[in-house]
C-alpha positions as CSV (number, residue, x, y, z in Angstrom):
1,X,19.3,-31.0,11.7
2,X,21.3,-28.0,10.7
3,X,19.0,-24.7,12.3
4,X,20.7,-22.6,9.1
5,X,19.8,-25.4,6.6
6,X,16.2,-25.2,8.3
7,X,15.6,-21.5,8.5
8,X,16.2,-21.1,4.5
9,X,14.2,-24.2,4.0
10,X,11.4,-22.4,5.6
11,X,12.2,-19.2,4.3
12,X,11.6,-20.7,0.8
13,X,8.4,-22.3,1.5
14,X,6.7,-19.3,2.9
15,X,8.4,-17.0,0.5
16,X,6.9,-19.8,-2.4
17,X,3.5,-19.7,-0.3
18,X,3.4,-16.2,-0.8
19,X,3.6,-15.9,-4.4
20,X,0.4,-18.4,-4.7
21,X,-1.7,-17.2,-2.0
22,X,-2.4,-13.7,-3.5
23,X,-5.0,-15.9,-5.8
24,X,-6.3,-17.6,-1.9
25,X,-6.7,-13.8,-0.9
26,X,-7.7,-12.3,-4.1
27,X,-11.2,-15.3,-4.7
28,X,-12.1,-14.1,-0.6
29,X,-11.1,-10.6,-0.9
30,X,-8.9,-11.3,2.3
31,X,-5.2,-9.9,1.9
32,X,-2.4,-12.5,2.5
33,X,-1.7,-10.8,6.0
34,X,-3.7,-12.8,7.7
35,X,-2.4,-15.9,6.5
36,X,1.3,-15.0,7.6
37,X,0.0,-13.5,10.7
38,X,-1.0,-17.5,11.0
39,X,2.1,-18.6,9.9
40,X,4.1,-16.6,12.1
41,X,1.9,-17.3,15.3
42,X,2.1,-21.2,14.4
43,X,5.7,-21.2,14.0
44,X,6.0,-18.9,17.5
45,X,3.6,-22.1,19.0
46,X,6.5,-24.9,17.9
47,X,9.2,-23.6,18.2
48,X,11.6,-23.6,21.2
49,X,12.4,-20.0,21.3
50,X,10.0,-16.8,21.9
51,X,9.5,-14.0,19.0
52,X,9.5,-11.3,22.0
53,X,13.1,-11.9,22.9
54,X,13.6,-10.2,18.9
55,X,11.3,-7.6,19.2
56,X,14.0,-4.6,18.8
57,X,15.8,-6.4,15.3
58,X,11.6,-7.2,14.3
59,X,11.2,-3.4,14.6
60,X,14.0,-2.9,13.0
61,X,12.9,-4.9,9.7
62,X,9.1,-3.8,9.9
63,X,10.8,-0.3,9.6
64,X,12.7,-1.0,6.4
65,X,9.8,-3.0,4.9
66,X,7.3,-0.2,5.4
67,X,9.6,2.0,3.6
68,X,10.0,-0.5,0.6
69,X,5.9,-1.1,0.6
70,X,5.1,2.6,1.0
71,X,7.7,3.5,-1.9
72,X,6.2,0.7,-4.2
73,X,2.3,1.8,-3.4
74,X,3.4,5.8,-4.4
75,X,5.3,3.9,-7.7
76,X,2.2,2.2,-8.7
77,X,0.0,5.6,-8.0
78,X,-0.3,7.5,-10.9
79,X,-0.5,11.1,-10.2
80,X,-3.2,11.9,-11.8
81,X,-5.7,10.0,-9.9
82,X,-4.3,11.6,-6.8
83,X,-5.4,15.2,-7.6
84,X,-8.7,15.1,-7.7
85,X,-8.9,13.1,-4.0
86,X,-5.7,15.0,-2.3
87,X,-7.2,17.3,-0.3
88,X,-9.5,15.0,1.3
89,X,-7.1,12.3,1.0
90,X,-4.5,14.3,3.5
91,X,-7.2,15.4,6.0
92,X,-8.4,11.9,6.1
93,X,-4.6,10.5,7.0
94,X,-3.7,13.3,9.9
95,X,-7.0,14.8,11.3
96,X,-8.8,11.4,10.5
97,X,-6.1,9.5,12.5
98,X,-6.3,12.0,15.2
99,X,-9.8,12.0,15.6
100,X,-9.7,7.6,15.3
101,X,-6.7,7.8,18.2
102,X,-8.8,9.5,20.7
103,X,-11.8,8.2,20.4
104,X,-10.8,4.8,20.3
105,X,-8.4,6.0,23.5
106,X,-10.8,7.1,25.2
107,X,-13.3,4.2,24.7
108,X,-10.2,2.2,25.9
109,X,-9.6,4.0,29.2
110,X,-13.4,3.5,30.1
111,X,-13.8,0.1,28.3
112,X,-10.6,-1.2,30.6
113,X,-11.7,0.0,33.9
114,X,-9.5,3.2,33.9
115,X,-6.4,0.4,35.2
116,X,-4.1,2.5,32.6
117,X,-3.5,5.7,32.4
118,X,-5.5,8.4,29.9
119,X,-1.8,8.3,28.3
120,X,-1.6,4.9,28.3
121,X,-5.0,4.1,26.4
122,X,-3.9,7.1,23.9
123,X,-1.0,5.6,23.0
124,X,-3.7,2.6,22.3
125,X,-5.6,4.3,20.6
126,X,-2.7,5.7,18.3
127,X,-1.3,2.6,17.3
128,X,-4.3,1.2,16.0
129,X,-5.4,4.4,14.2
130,X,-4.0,4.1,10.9
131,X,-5.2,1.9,8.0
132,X,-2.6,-0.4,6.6
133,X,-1.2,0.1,3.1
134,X,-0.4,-3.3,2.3
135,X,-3.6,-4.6,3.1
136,X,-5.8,-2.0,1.5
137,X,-3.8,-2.3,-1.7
138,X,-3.8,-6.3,-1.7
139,X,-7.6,-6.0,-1.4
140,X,-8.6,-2.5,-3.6
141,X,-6.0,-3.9,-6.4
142,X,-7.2,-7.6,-6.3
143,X,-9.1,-9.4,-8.4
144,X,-13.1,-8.4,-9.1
145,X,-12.8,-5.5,-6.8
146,X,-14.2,-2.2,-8.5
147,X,-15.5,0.9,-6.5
148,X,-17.5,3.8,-8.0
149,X,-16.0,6.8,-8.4
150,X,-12.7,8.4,-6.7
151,X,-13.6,5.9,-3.8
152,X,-10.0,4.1,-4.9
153,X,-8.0,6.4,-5.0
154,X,-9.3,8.4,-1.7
155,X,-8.2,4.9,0.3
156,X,-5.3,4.1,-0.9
157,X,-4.0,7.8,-0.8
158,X,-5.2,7.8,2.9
159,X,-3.7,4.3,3.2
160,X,-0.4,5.7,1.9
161,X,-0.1,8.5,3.7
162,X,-1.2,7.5,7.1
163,X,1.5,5.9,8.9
164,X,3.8,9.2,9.5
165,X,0.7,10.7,11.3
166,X,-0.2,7.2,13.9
167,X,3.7,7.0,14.1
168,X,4.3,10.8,14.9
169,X,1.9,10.2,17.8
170,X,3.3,7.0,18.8
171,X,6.8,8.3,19.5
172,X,5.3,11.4,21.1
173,X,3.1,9.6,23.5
174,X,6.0,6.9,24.5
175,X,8.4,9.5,25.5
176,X,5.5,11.3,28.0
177,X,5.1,7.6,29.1
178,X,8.8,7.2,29.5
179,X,9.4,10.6,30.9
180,X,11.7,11.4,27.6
181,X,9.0,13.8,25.4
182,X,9.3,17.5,24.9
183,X,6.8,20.1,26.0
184,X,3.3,19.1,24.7
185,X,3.5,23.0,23.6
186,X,5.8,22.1,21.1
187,X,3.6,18.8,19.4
188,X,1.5,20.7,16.7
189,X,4.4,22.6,15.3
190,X,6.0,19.0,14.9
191,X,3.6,17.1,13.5
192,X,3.2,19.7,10.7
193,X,7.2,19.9,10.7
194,X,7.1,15.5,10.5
195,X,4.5,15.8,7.5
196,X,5.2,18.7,5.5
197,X,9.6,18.2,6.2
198,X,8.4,13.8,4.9
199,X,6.5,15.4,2.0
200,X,9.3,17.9,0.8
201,X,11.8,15.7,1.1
202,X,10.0,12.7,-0.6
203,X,9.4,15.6,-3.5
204,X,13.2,16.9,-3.4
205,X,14.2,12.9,-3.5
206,X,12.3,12.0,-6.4
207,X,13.5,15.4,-8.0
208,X,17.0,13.8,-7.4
209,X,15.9,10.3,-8.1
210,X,14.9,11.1,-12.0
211,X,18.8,12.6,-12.3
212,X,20.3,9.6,-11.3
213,X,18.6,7.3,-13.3
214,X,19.1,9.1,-15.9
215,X,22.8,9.1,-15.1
216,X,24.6,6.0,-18.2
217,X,25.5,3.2,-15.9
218,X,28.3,0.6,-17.0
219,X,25.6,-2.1,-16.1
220,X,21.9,-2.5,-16.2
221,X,21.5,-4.1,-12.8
222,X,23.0,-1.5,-11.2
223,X,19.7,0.9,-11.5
224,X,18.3,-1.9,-9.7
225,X,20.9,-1.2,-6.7
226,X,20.7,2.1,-7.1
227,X,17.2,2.4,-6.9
228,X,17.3,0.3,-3.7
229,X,19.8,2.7,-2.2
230,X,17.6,5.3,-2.8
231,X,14.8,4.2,-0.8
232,X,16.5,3.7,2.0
233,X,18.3,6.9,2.0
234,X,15.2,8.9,1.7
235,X,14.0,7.3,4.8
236,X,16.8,7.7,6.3
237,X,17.8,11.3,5.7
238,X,14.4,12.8,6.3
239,X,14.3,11.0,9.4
240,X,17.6,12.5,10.4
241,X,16.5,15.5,9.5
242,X,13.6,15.4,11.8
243,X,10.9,14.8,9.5
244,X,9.0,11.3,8.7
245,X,10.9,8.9,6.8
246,X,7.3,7.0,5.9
247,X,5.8,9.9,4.3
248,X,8.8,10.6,2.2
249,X,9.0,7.0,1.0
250,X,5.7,7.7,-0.2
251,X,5.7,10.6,-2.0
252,X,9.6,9.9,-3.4
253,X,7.5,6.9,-5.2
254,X,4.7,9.1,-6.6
255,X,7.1,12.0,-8.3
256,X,9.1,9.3,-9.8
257,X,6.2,7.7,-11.1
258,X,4.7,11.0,-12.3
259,X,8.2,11.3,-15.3
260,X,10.1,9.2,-17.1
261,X,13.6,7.6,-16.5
262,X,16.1,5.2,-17.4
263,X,14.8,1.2,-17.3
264,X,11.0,2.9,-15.5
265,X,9.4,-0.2,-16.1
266,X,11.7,-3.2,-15.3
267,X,12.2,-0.6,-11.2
268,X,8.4,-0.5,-11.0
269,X,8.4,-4.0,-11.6
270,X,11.6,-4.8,-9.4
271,X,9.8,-2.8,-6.5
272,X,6.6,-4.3,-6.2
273,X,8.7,-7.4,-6.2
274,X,10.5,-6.1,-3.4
275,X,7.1,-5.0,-1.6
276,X,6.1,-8.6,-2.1
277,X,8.7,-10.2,-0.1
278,X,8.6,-7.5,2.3
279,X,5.1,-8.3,3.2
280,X,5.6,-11.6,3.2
281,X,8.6,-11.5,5.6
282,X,7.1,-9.1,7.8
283,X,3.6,-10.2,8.2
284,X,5.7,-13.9,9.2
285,X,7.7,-12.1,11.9
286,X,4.9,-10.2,13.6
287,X,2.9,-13.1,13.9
288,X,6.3,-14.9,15.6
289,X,5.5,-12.0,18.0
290,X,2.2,-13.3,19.5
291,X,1.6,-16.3,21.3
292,X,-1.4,-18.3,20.7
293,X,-2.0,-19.0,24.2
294,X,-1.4,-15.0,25.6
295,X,-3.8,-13.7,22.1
296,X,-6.5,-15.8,22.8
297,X,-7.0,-14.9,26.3
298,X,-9.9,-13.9,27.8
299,X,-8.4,-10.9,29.1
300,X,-7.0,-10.2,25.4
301,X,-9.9,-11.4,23.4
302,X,-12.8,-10.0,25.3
303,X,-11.4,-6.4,25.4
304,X,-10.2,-6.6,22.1
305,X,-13.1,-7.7,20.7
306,X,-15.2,-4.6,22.6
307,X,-12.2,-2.8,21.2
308,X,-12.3,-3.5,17.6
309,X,-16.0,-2.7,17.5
310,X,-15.6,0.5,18.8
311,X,-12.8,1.6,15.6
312,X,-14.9,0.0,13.2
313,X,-18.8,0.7,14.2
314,X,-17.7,4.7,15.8
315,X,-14.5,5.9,16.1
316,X,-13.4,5.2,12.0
317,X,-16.9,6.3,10.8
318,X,-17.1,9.4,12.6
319,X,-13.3,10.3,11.5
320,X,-14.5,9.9,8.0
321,X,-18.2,11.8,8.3
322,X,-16.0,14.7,10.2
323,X,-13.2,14.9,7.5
324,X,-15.6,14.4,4.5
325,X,-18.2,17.1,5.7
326,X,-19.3,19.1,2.4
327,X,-16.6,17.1,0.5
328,X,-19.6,15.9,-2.0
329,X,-19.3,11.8,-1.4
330,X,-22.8,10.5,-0.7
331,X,-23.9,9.2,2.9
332,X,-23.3,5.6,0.9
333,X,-20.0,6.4,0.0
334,X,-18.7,7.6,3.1
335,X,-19.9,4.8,5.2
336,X,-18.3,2.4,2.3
337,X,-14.7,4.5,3.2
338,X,-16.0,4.3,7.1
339,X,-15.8,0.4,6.5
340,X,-12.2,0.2,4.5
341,X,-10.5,1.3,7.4
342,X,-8.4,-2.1,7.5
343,X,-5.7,-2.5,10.0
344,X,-2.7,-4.5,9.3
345,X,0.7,-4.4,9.4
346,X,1.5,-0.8,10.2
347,X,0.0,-0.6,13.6
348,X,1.7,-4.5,14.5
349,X,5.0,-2.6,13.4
350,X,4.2,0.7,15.0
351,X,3.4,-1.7,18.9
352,X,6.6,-3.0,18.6
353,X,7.5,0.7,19.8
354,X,6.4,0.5,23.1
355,X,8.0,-2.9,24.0
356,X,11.8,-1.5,22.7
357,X,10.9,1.4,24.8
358,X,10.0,-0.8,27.9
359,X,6.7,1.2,28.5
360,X,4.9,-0.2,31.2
361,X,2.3,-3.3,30.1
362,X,3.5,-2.7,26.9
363,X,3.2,-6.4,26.2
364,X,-0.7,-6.7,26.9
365,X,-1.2,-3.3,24.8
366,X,0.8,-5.3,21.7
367,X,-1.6,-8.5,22.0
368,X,-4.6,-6.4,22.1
369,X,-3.5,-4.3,19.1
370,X,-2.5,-7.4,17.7
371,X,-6.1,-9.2,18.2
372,X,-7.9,-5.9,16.9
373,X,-5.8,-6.5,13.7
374,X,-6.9,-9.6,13.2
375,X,-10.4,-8.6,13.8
376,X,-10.5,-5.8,11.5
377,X,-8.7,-7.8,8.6
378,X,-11.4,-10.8,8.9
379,X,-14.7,-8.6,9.2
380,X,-13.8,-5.4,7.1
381,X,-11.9,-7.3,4.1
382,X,-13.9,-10.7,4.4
383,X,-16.8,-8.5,3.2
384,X,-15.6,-5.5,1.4
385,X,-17.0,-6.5,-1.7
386,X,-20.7,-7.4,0.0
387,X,-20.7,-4.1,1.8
388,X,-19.5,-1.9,-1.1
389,X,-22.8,-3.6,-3.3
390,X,-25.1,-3.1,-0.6
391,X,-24.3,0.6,-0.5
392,X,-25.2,0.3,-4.1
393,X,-21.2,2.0,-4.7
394,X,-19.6,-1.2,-6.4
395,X,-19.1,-1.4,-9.9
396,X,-17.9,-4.4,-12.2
397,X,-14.6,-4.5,-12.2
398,X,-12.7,-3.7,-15.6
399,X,-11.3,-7.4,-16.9
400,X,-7.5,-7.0,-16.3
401,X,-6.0,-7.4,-20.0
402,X,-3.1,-9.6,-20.1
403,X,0.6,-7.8,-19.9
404,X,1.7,-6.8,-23.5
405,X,4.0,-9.5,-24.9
406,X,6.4,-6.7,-25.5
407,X,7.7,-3.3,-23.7
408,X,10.0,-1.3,-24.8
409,X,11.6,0.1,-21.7
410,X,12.6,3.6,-21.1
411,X,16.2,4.6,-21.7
412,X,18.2,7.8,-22.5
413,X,17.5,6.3,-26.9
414,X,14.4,5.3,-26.1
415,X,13.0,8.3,-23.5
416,X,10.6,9.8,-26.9
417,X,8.6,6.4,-27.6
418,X,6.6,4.2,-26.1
419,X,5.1,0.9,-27.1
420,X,1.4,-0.2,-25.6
421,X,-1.1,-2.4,-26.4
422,X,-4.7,-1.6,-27.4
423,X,-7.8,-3.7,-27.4
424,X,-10.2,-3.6,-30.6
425,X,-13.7,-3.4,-29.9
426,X,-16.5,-3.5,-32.1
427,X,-17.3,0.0,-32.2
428,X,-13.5,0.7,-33.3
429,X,-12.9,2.2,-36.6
430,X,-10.1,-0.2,-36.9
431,X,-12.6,-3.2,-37.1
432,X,-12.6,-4.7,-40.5
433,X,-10.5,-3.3,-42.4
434,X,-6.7,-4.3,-43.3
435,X,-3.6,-2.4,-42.0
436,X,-2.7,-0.9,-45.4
437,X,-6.8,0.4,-45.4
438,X,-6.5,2.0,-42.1
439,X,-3.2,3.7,-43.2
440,X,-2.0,4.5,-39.9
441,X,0.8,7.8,-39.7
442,X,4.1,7.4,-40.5
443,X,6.0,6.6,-37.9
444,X,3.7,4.7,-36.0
445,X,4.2,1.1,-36.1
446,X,1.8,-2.0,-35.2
447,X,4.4,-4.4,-34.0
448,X,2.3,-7.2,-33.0
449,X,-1.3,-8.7,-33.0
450,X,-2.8,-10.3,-30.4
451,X,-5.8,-13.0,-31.1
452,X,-7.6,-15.6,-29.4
453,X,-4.6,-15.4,-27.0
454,X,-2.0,-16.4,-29.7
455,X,0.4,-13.3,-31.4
456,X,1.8,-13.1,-34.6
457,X,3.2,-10.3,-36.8
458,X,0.8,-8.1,-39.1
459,X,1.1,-7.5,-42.6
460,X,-0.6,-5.0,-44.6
461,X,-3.5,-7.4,-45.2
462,X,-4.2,-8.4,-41.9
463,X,-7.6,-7.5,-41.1
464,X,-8.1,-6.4,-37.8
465,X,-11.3,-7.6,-35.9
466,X,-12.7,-7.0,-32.6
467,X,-11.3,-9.0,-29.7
468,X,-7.4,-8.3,-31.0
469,X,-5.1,-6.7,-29.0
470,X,-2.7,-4.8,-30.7
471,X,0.7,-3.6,-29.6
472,X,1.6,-0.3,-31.4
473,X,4.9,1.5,-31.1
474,X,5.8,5.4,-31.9
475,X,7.2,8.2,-30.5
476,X,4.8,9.9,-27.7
477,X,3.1,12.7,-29.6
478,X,2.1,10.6,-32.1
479,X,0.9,7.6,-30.6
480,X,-1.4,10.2,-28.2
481,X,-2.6,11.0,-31.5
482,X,-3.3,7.4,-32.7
483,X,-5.2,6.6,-29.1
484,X,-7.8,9.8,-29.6
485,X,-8.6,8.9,-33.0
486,X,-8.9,5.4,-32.9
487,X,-9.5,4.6,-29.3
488,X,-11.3,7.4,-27.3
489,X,-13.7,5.7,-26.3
490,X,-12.1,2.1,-25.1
């Protein structure tokens, strides 16, 4: 058998498994990490070659596809929701992490005898100390999952924006371990140098990214390139110039989402494709990293199992009560954000650091970060849902409409309209009466009509009744206009 001819093979099947099991994860509220994490470890079982002998070009890719899944999450954040929850929503992702890194360290150092350094069980403690954006979002975005409140946006703007903080302190602690850090003197000015420098330049690159795309290109697809280019350059650049390269990502993807550009829709779209096959490629390689035989071990499972319970039952709820002191979320609430502190890929990615470094034991501290993982992604997002409506802080999830049968997609022509689709219910004014009667402003057209999940074009006699979807197009002004008279309260 041809290995090449095999390798795509697989890499198709998974890659086709992935597409279908986001409706697997979405019905269980369990995000398809932890069925690639299986994948990976079962393919690491059979066949005749060992994941660890990668481990540099695997931490090479889990670098690239954080960027691409950090960009996508700030691309699919709209700004607005951010606001209210940014404050808290930083503190939580650098003081929150801090405080979760040495608590959990500490429990670590007494938990494992004190056989490893105080350094040692810190860097522990700080690669396990961030929540994972790609599973918070697969689980907060799927299916029949609603929280009260600003709760969703507070997670997945801590999600987000986590990383640079868990991987700041990663790289720190590694080069005490390895005798290559600076001055300990020297790590707060850093850290705020890392964040703030990964913030400005995520700002100054989505500045620069609304420019280019606005730039005429000969062809279409090549926004598509561009906009690829882009992401990796912001990561790349910031992290040349000393900052983090994960925070920029980030916040690059929230200022272009917060305008409007050439082809907007079909790059959002493109991205979260993009962020797809990134987490489905990368959860597959970690899991090629573990062995089934070395993560099931007593000496991995029983500490990692104390382990686990320590982040989830005390070190992740007291980072959240600490940070969210006089911040107005209910006891309930907090313990609800105390409970979505899922780990996932991010900390997987960020213990691959230590074994490309050659820190001593680095390989026992990766299984045990690695079993914590998947304890943390089977408790916290097996029973998200059941927790959040025993704390009395779930709500019904709004039905997701289905996607408008046409967009019209931004462009220089096109950059003063918009086309959306809006959903009549009974208390509408539209309801009952024909087009011509509602004598909507010139200028504003009603291009379609959905019903009973069939379209067809209006007339002026087509009486509009409640149920119908329908897909009006006009330039911005106007059509806010048309959505406070007739739809305010949809």
């Amino acid at each position: 058998m041809n290995s090449t001819d095999f390798i795509i093979a697989t890499s198709g099947a998974l890659l086709l498994a992935g597409a279908f099991s986001n409706k697997v994860s979405s019905r269980f509220n369990l995000p398809i990490l932890l069925l690639f994490l299986a994948a990976g470890i079962f393919a690491e079982s059979i066949l005749p070659f060992s994941g660890k002998n990668y481990a540099p070009e695997i931490n090479f890719f889990g670098i690239i596809a954080m960027c691409f899944i950090l960009f996508s999450g700030g691309s699919d954040t709209p700004p607005e929701e951010i606001r209210p929850v940014a404050f808290r929503g930083i503190l939580l992702a650098v003081a929150g992490v801090i405080i979760t890194a040495l608590i959990t360290g500490t429990g670590a150092y007494l938990l494992l005898g004190m056989k490893h350094s105080y350094l040692w069980c810190l860097l522990l403690g700080s690669l396990i100390s961030s929540t994972d954006a790609a599973a918070v979002f697969a689980i907060l975005r799927g299916k029949g999952v609603g929280l009260s409140g600003t709760l969703k946006p507070l997670l997945e703007l801590e999600s987000g924006s986590n990383d640079p903080t868990a991987a700041f302190m990663t790289i720190t602690l590694i080069g005490y371990l390895t005798g290559t850090g600076a001055s300990a003197a020297f790590a707060v000015p850093q850290i705020i140098y890392q964040l703030g420098g990964g913030v400005l330049a995520g700002f100054v690159f989505g500045k620069i990214g609304k420019w280019i795309f606005k730039v005429e290109l000969e062809h279409n697809g090549l926004y598509f390139v561009v906009s690829f280019a882009m992401v990796l350059l912001c990561y790349s650049v910031t992290q040349l110039l000393g900052a983090n390269g994960f925070m920029s990502c980030y916040v690059c993807g929230i200022v272009l989402n917060s305008g409007r550009y050439n082809y907007q829709k079909a790059l959002t779209k493109f991205h979260n494709g993009i962020a797809w096959l990134m987490q489905v490629g990368l959860f597959t390689v970690l899991g090629f990293l573990a062995s089934p035989k070395e993560l099931f071990n007593i000496s991995v499972w029983l500490p990692g199992i104390a382990l686990g319970f320590l982040l989830i039952f005390v070190a992740r709820p007291l980072a959240v009560f600490i940070c969210l002191a006089w911040s107005g979320y209910s006891t309930r609430e907090k313990l609800l954000i105390s409970w979505v502190g899922i780990r996932g890929a991010a900390p997987i990615v960020l213990a691959t650091f230590p074994l490309a470094a050659g820190v001593e034991d680095a390989a026992l501290m990766f299984r045990l970060i690695f079993f914590m993982v998947i304890l943390s992604v089977t408790l916290q997002g097996w029973l998200l849902m059941p927790m959040a409506k025993w704390l009395k802080v779930a709500r019904t999830a709004a039905v997701q409409p289905e996607p408008p049968p046409l967009e019209l997609e931004v462009t220089e022509s096109s950059s003063h309209q918009e086309m959306r689709e809006f959903f009549i219910k009974e208390n509408n004014p539209m309801n009952g009466k024909t087009l011509a009667e509602i004598a909507l402003p010139t200028g504003v057209l009603v291009t379609m009509v959905r019903r009973n999940k069939k379209l067809f074009p209006p007339r002026g006699d087509t009486i509009i009744k409640a149920g119908d979807g329908v897909l009006i197009m006009a330039e911005i002004p106007l059509l806010a206009e048309v959505e406070k008279k007739y739809f305010r309260n949809n």
